[in-house]
Backbone as a printed PyTorch tensor [residue, N CA C, xyz], in Angstrom:
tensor([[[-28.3290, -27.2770, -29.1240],
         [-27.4480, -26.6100, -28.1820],
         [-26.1670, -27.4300, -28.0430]],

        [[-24.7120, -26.8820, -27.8450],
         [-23.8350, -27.3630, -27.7890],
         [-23.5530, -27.7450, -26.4640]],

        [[-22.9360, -29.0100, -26.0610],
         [-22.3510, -29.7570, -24.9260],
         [-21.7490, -28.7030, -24.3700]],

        [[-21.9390, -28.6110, -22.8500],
         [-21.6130, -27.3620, -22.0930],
         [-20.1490, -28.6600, -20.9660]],

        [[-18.7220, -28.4040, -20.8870],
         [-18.3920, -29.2240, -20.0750],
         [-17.6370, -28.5180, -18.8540]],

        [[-18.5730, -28.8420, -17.7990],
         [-18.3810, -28.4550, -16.4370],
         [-17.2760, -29.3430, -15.8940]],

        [[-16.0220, -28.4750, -14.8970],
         [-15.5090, -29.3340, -13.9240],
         [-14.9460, -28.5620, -13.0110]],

        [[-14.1600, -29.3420, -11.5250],
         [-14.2840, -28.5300, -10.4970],
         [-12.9200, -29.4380, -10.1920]],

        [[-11.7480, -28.3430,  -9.2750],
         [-10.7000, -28.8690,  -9.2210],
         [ -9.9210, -28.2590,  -8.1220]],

        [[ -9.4950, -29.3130,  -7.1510],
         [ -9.0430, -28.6320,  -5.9720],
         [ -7.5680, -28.3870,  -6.4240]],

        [[ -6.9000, -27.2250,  -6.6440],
         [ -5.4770, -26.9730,  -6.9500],
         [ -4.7380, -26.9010,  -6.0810]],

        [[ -5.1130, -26.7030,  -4.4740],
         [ -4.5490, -26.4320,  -3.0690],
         [ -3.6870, -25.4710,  -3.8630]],

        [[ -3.9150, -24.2840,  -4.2400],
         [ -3.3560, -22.8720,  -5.0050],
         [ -3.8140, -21.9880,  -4.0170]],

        [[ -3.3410, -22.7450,  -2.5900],
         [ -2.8750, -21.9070,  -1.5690],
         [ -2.3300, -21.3930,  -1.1460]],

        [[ -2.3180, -20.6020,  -0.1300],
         [ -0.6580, -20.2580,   0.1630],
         [ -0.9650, -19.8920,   2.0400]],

        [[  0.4700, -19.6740,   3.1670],
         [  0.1270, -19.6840,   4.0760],
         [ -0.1490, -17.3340,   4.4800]],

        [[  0.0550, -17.3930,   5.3620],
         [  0.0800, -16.1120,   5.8190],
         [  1.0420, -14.9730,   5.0780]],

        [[  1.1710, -14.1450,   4.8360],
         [  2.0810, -13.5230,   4.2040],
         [  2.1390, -12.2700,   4.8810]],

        [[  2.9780, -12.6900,   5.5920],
         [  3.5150, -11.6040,   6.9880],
         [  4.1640,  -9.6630,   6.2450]],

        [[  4.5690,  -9.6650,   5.2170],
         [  4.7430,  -8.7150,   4.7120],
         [  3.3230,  -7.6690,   4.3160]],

        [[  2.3380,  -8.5280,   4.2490],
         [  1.0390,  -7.6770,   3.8640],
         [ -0.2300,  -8.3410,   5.1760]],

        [[ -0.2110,  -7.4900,   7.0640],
         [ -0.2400,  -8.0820,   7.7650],
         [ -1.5810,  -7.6100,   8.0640]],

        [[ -1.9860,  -7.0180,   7.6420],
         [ -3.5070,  -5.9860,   7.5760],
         [ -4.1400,  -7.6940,   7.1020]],

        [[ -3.9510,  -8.1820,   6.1930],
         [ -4.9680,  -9.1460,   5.1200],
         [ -3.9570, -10.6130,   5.1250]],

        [[ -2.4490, -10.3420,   5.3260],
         [ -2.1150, -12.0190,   4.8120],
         [ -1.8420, -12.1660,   3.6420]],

        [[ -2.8910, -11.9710,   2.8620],
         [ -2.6410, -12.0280,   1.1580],
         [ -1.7010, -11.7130,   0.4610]],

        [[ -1.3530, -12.0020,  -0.5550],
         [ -0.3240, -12.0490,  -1.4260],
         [  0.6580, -12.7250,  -2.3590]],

        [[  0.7750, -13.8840,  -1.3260],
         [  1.5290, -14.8490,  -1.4160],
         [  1.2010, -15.1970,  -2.8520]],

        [[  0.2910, -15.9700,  -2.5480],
         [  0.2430, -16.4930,  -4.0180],
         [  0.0070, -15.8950,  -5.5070]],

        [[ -0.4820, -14.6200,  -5.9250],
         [  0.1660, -13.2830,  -6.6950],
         [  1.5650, -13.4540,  -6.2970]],

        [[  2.5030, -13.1050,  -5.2800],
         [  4.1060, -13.2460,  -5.7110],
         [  4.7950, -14.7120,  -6.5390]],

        [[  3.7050, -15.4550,  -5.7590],
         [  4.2590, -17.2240,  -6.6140],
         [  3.3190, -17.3990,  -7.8980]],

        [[  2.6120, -16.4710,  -8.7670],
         [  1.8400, -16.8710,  -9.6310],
         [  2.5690, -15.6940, -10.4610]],

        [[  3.4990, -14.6630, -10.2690],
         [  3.9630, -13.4780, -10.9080],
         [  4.6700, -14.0560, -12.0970]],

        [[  5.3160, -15.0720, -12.0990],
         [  6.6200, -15.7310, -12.9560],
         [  5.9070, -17.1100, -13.4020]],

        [[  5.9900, -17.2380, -14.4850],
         [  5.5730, -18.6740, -15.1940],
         [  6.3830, -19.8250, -14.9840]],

        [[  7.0370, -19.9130, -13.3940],
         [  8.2080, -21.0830, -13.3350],
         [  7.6120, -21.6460, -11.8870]],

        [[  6.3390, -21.6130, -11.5590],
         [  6.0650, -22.4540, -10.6310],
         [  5.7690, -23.7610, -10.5130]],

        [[  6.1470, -24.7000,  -9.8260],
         [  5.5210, -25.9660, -10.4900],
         [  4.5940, -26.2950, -10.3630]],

        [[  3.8680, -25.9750,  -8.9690],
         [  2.4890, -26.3620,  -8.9270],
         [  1.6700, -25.9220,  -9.8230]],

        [[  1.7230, -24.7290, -10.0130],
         [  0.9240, -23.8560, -10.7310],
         [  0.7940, -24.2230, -12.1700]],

        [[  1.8200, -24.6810, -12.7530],
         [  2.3100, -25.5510, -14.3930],
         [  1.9100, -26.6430, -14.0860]],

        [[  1.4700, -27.7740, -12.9400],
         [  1.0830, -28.5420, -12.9740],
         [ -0.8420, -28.9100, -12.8120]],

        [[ -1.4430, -27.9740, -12.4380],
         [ -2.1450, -27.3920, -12.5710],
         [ -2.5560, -27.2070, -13.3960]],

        [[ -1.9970, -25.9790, -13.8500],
         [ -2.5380, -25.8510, -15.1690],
         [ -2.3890, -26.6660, -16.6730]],

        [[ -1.4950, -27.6240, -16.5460],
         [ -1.3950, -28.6730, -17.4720],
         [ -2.8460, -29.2420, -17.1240]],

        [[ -3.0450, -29.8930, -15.7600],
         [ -4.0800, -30.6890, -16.0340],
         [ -5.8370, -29.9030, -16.4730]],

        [[ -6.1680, -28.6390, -16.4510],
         [ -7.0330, -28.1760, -16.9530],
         [ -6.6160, -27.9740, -18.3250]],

        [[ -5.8800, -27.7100, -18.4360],
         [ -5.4700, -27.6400, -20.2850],
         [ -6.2620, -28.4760, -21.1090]],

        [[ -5.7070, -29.9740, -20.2750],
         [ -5.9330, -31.7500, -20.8690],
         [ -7.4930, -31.8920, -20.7590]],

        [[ -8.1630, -31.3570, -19.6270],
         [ -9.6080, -31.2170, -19.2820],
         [-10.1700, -30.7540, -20.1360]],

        [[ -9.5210, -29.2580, -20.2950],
         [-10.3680, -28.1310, -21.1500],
         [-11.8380, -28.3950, -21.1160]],

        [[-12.3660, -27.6910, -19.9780],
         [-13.5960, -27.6210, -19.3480],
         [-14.3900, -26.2830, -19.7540]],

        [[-15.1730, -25.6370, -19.9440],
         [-15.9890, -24.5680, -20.2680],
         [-15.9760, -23.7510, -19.2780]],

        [[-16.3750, -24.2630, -18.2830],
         [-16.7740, -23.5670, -17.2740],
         [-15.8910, -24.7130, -16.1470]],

        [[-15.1700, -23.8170, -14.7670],
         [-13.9120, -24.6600, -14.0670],
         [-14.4980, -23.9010, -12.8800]],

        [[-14.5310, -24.7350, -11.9610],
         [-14.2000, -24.2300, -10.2910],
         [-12.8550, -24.6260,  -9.7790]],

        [[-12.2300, -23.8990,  -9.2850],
         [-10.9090, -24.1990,  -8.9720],
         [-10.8490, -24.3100,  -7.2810]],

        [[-11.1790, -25.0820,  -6.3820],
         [-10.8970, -24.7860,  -4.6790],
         [ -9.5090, -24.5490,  -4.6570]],

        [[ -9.6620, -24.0990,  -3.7440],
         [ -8.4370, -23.8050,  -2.5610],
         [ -7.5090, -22.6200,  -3.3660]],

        [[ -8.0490, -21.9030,  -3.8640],
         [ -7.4500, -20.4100,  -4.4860],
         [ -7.9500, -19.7110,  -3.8230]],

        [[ -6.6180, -18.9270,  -3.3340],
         [ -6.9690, -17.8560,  -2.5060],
         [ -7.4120, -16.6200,  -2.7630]],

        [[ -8.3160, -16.0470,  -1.9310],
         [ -8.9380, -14.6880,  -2.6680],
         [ -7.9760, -13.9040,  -2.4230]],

        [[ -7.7990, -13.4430,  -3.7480],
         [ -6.5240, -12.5400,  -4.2510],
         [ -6.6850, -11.8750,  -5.8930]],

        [[ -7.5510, -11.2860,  -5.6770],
         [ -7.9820, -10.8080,  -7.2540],
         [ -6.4970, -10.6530,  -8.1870]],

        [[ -5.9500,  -9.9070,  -7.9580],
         [ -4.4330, -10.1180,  -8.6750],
         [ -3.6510, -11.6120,  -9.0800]],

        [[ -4.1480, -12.6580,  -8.0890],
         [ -3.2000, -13.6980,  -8.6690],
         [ -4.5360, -13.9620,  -9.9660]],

        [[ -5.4520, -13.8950, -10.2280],
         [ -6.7750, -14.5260, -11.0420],
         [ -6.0130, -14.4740, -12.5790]],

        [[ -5.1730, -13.2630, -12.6990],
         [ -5.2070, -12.6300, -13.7960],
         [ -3.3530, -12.9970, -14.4620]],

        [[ -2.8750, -13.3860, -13.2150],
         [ -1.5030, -14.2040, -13.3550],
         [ -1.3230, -15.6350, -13.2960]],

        [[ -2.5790, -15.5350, -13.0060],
         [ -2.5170, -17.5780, -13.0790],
         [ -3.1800, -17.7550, -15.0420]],

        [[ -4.2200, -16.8390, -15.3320],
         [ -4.9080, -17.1560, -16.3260],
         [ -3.2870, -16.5660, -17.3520]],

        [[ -2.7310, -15.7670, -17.1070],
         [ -2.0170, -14.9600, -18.1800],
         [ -0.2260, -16.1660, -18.0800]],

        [[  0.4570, -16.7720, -17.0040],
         [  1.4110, -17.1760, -16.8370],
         [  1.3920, -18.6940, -16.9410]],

        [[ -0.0230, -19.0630, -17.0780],
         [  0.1090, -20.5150, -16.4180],
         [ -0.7660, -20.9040, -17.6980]],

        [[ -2.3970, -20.3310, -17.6020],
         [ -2.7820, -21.2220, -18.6030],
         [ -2.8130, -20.7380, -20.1630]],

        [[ -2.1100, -19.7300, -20.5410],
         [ -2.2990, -19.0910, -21.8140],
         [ -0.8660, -19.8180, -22.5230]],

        [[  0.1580, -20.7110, -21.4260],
         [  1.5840, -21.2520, -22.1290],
         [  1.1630, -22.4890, -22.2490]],

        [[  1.3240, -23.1010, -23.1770],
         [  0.7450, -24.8720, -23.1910],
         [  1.7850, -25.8560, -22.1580]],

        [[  1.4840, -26.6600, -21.2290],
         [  1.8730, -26.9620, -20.1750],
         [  2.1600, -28.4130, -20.9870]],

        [[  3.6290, -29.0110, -21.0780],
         [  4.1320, -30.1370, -21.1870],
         [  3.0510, -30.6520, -22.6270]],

        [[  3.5300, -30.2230, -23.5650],
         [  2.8460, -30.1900, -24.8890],
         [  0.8800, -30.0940, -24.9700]],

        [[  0.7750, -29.5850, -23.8010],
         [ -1.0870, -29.4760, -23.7500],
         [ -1.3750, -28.1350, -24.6240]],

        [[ -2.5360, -28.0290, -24.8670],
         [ -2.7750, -26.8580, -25.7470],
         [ -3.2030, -25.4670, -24.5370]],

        [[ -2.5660, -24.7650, -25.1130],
         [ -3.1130, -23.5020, -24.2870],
         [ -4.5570, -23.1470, -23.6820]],

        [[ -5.1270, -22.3940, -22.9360],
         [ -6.1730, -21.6880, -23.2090],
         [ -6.1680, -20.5450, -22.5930]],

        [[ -7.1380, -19.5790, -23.4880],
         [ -6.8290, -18.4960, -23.6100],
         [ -8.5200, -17.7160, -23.3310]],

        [[ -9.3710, -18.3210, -23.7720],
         [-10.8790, -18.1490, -23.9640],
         [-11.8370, -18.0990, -22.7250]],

        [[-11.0080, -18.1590, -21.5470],
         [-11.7120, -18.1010, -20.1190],
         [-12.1410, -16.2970, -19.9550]],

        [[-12.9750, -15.8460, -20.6290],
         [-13.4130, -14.6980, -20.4210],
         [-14.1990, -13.6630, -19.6470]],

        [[-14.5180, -15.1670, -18.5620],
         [-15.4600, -14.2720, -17.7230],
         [-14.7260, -15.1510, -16.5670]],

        [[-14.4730, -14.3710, -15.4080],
         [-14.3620, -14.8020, -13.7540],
         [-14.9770, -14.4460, -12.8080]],

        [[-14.9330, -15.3210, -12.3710],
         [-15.3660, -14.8050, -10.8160],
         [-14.8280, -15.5640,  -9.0560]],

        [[-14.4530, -14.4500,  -8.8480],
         [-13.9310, -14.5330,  -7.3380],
         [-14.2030, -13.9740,  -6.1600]],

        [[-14.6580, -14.1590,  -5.2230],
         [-15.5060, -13.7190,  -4.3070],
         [-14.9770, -13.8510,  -3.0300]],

        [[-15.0920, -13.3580,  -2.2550],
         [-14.6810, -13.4000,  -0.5130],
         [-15.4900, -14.9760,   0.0710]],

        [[-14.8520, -15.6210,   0.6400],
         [-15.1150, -16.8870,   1.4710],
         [-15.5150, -16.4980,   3.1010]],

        [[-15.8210, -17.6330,   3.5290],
         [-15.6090, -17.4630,   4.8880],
         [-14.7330, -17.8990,   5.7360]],

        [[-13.9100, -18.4790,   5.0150],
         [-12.3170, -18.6760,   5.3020],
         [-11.4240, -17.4360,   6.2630]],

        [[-11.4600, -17.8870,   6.9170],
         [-10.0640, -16.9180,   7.7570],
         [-11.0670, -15.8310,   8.2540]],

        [[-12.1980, -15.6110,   8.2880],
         [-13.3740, -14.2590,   8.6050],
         [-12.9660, -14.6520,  10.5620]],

        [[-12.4380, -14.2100,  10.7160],
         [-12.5870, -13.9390,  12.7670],
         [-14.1520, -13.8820,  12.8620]],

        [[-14.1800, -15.0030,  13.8600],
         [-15.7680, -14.9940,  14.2860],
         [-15.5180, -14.1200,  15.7690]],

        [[-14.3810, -13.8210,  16.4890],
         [-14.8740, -12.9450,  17.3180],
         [-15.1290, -13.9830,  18.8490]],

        [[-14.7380, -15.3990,  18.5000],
         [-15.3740, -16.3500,  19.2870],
         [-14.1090, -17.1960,  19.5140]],

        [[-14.2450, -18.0800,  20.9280],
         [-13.6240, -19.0690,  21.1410],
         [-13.8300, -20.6490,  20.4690]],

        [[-14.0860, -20.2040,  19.7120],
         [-14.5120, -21.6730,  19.0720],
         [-14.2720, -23.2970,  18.5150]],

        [[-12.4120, -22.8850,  19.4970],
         [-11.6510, -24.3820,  19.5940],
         [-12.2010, -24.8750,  21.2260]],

        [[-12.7000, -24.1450,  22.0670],
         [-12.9080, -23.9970,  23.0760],
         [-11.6350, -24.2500,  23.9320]],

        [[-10.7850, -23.5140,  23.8770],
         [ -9.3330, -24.0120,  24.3460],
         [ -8.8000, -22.2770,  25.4460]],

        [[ -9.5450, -21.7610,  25.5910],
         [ -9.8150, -20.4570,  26.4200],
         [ -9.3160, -19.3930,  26.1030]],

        [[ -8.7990, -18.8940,  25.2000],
         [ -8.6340, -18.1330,  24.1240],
         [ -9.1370, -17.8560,  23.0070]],

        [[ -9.9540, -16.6310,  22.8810],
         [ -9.9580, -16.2560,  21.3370],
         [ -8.8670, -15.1860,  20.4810]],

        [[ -8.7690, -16.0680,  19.3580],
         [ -7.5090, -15.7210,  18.8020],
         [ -8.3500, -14.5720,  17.5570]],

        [[ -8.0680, -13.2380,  17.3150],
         [ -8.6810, -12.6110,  16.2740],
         [ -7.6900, -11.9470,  15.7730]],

        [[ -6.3110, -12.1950,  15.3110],
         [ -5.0470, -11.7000,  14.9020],
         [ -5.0400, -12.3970,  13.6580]],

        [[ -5.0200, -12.4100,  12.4620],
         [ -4.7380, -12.7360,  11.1560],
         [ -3.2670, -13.4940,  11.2470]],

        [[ -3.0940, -14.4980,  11.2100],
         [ -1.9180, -15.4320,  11.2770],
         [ -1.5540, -16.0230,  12.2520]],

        [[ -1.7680, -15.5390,  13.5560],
         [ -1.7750, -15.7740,  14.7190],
         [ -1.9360, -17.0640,  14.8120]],

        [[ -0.8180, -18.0250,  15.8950],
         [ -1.8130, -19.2930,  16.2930],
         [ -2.9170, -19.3310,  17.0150]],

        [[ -4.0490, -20.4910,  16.3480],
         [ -4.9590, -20.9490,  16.5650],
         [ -6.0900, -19.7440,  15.7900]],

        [[ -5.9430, -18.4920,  14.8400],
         [ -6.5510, -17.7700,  14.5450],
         [ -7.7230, -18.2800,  13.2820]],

        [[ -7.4320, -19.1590,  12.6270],
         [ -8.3710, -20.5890,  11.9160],
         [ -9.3270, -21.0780,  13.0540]],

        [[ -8.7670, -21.7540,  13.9440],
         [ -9.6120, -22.5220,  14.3200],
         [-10.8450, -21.3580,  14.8200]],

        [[-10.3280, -20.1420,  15.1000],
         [-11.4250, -19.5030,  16.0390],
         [-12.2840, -18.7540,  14.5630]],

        [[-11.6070, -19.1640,  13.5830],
         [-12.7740, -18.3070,  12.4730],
         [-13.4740, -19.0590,  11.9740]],

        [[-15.0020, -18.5780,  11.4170],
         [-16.1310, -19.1100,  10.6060],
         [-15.5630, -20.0200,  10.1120]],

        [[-14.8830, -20.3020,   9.1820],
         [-14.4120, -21.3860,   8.4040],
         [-12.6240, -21.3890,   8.5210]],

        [[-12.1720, -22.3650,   8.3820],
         [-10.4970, -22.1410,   8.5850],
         [ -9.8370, -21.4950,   7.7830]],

        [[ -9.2120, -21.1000,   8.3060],
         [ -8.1650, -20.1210,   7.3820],
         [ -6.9860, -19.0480,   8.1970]],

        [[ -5.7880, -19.0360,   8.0330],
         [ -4.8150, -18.4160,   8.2260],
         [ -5.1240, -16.3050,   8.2000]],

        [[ -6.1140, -16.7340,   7.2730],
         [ -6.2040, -15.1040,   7.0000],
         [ -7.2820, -14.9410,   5.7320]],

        [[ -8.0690, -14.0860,   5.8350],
         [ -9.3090, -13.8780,   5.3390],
         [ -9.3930, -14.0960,   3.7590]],

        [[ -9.8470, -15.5790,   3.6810],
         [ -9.8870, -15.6950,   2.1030],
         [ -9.0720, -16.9260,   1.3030]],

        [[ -8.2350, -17.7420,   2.3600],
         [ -7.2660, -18.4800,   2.2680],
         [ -8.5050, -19.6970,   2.1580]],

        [[ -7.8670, -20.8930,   1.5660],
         [ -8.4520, -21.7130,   1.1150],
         [ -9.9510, -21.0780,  -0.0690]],

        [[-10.0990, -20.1170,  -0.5850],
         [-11.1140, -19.4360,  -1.2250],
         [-11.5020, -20.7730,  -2.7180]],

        [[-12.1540, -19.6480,  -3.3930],
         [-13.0250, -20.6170,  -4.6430],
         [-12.4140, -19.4850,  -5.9720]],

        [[-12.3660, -20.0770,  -7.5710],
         [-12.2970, -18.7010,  -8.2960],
         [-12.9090, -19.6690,  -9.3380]],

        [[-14.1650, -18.7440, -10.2380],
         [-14.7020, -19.6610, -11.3560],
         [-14.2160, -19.1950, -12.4620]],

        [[-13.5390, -19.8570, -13.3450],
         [-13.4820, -19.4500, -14.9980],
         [-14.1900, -19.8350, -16.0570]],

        [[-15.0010, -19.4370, -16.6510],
         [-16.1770, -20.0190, -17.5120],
         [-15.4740, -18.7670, -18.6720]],

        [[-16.4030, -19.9240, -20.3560],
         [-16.1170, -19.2840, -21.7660],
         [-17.3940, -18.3870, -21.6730]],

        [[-18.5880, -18.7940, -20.6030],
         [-19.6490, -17.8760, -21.1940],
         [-19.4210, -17.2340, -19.9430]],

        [[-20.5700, -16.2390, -20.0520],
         [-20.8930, -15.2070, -19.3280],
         [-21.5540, -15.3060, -17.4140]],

        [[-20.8190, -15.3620, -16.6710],
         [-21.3350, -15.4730, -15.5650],
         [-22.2670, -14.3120, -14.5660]],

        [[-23.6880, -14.6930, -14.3370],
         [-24.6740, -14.0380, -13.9970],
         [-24.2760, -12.9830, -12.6100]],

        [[-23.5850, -12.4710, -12.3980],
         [-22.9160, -11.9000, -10.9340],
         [-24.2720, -11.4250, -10.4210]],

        [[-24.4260, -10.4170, -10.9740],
         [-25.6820,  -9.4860, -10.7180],
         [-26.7980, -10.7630,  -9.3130]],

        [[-26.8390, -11.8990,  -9.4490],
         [-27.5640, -12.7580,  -8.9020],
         [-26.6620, -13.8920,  -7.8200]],

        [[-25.6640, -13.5040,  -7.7350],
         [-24.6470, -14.4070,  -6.6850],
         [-25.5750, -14.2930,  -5.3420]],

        [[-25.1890, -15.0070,  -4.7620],
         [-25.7790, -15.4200,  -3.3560],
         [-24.5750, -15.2880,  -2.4910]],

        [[-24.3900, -15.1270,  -1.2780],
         [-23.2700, -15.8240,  -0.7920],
         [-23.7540, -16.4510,   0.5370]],

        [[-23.0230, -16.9000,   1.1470],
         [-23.6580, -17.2180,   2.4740],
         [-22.2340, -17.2660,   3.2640]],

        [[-21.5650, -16.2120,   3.1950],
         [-20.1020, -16.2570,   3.8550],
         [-20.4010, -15.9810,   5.0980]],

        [[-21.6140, -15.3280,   5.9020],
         [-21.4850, -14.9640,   7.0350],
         [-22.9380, -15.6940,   7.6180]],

        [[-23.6260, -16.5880,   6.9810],
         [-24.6050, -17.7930,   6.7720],
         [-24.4950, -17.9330,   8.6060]],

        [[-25.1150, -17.8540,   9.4680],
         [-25.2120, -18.8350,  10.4440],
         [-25.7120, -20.4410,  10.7050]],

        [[-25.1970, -21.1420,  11.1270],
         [-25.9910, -22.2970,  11.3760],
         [-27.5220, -22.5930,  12.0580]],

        [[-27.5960, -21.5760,  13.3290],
         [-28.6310, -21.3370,  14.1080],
         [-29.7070, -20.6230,  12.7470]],

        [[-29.3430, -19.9920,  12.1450],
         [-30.3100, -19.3430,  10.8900],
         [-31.1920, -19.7130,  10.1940]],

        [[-30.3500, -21.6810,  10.2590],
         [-30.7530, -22.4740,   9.0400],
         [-32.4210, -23.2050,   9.6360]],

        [[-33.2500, -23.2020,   9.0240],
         [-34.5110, -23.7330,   9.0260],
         [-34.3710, -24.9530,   9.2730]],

        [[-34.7730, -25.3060,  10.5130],
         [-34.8580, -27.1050,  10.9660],
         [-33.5710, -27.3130,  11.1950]],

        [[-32.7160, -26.3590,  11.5020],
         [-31.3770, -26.9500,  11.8370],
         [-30.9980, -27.8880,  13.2910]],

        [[-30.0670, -28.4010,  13.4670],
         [-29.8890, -29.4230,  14.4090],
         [-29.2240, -28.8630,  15.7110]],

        [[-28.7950, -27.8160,  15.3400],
         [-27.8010, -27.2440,  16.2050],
         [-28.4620, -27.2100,  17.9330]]])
């Protein structure tokens, strides 16, 4: 069997609220991943180039199915500062987080709950932080085939849920 090489890489291929699309936030980063002249994004993707990993977890990409397909097509298919392209990431996957999810709760305990998508303090009062549902997210690119059919998630996971928990 051939050497399988796994790696995982925080790109902070974030972005903040994106007040033009106010339903969700999202966008942002699809408008900054549209054009192959970003730097983060070229910097980035230079350093997975140099990696060239099989299978990549990327943190802090925001769920935004549209940027998946402009980051793979603008960023890593151009060879970044003489690195070799790649092109062979054929299977993805991107999934909803629990990032930015409104828990519905006061949970800075500061006497307000904030459940407005961008809003201040609207992170602190959600499941996991986030500006808006999906921000700080995960996206996997693997050469082989990823099992979806069997994903798990635990985006809406309680703590109280967890067996022997401390809470």
């Amino acid at each position: 069997m051939a050497n399988v090489r796994f790696s995982t890489f925080n790109a902070s291929l974030n972005r903040g609220f994106n007040a033009a699309n106010p339903a969700t936030g999202t966008g942002q980063l699809a408008i900054d991943l549209s054009t192959p002249n970003n730097a983060q994004a070229k910097n980035v993707a230079e350093t997975i180039q140099r990696v060239n990993p099989d299978i990549l977890l990327i943190n802090e990409f925001d769920f935004d199915p549209a940027a998946v397909n402009l980051f793979k097509t603008n960023y890593l298919a151009i060879g970044q500062n003489g690195a070799t392209p790649i092109t062979d990431y054929n299977f993805t996957y991107i999934a909803p987080s629990n990032t930015g999810v409104s828990s519905g709760f006061d949970l800075n305990n500061n006497g307000v709950t904030v459940t407005t998508p961008g809003a201040a303090g609207y992170g602190d009062d959600s499941f996991g932080f986030g500006v808006f549902e999906g921000q700080f997210g995960m996206l996997l690119l693997s050469r082989y085939a990823i099992d979806t059919a069997n994903i798990r998630t635990f985006q809406t996971f309680k703590w109280k849920d967890m067996p022997d928990n401390l809470l």
